[in-house]
Each structure stands twice: as structure tokens, then as C-alpha cells.
C-alpha positions as a Markdown table, in Angstrom:
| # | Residue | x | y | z |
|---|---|---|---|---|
| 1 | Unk | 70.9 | 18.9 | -54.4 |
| 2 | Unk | 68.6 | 20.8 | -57.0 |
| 3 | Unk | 65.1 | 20.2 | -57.1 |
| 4 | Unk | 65.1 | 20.4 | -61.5 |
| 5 | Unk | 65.0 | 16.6 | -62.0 |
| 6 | Unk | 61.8 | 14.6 | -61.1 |
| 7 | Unk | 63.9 | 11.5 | -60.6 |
| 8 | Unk | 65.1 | 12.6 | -57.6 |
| 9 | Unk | 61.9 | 13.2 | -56.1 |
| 10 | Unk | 59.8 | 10.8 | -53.9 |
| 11 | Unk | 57.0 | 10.8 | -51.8 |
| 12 | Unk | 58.2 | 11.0 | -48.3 |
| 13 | Unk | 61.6 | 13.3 | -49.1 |
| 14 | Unk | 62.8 | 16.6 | -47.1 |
| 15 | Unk | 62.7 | 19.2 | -49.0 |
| 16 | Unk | 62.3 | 22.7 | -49.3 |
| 17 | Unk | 60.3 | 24.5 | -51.5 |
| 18 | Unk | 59.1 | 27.9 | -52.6 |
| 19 | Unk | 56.2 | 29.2 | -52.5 |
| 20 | Unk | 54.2 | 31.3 | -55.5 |
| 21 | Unk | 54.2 | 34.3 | -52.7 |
| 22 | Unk | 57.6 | 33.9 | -52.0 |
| 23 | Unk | 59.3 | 33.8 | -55.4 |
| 24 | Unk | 60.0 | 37.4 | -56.1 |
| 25 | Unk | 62.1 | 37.3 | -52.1 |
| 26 | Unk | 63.1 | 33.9 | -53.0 |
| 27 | Unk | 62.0 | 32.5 | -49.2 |
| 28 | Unk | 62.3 | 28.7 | -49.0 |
| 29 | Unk | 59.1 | 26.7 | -47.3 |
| 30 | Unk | 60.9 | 23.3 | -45.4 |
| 31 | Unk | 58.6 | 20.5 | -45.3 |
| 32 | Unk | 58.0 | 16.4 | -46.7 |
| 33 | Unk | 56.3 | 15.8 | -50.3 |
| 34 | Unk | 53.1 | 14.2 | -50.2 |
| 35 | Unk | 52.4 | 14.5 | -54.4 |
| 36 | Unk | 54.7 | 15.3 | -57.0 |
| 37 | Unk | 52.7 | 17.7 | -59.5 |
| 38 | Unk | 54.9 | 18.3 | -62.7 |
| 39 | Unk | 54.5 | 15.6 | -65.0 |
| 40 | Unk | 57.5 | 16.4 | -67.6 |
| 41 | Unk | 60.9 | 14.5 | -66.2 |
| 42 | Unk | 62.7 | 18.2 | -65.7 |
| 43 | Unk | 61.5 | 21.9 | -65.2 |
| 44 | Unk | 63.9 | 24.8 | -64.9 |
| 45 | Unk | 62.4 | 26.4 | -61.7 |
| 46 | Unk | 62.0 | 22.9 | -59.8 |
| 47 | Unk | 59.4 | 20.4 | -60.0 |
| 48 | Unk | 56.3 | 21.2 | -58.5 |
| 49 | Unk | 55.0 | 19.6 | -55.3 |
| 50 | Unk | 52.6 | 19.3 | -52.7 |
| 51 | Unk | 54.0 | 19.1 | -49.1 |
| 52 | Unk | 52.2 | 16.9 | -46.4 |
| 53 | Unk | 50.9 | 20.2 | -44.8 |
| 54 | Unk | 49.6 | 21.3 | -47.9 |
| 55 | Unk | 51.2 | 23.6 | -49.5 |
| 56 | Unk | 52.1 | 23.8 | -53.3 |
| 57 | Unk | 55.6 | 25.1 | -54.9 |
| 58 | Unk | 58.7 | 24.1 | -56.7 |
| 59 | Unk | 61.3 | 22.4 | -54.9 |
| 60 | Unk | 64.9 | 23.9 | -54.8 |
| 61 | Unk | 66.9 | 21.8 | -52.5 |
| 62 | Unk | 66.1 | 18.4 | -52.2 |
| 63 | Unk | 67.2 | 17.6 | -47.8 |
| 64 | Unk | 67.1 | 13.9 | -47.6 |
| 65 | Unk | 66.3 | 10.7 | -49.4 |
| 66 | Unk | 63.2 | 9.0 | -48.9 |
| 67 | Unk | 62.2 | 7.8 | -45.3 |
């Protein structure tokens, strides 16, 4: 599943993501969302989150629902 709609994205839900480094090579981060960032309900490139380690980018496969 796609990361564009922010209706399928919880707090607590595998994901991965990629990072602003990693978007030209397109290399996926795995990890669980702690925040969802984008406000607006959709966003072409994948909502932007922040994963319970940290780190910040838009989400392009969501893994599993929320736990």
C-alpha cells in the first residue's frame, strides 16, 4: 500500500519511508511513525513523517496496520 493518503496513516504503523538524502537513489528507511507531519489529507510524494527513531521523510509503503 502507497503512503499518498493520510488516512491510512497512524501512529504506531510499519512503514517505510524515504529519506531527503535518499530520494535521488530512491533507498527506503523501515521503521514505526511516531508524528505524522503533512497536514493536507493527500501529497503526491507520500505524507511526511517522523519515525520513532527520529528520522523525517515521506512514506511509500505503508507495512502494517496499527499495533
Amino acid at each position: 500500500m502507497n503512503g499518498i493518503n493520510r488516512s491510512k496513516i497512524h501512529p504506531g504503523q510499519s512503514v517505510r519511508i524515504v529519506l531527503k538524502k535518499d530520494q535521488r537513489t530512491g533507498a527506503l528507511t523501515e521503521g514505526v511513525v511516531q508524528t505524522i507531519l503533512t497536514k493536507s489529507p493527500t501529497h503526491p510524494h507520500g505524507i511526511k513523517v517522523r519515525l520513532q527513531d527520529g528520522q523525517v521523510g515521506r512514506v511509500q509503503e505503508i507495512l502494517s496496520s496499527e499495533e
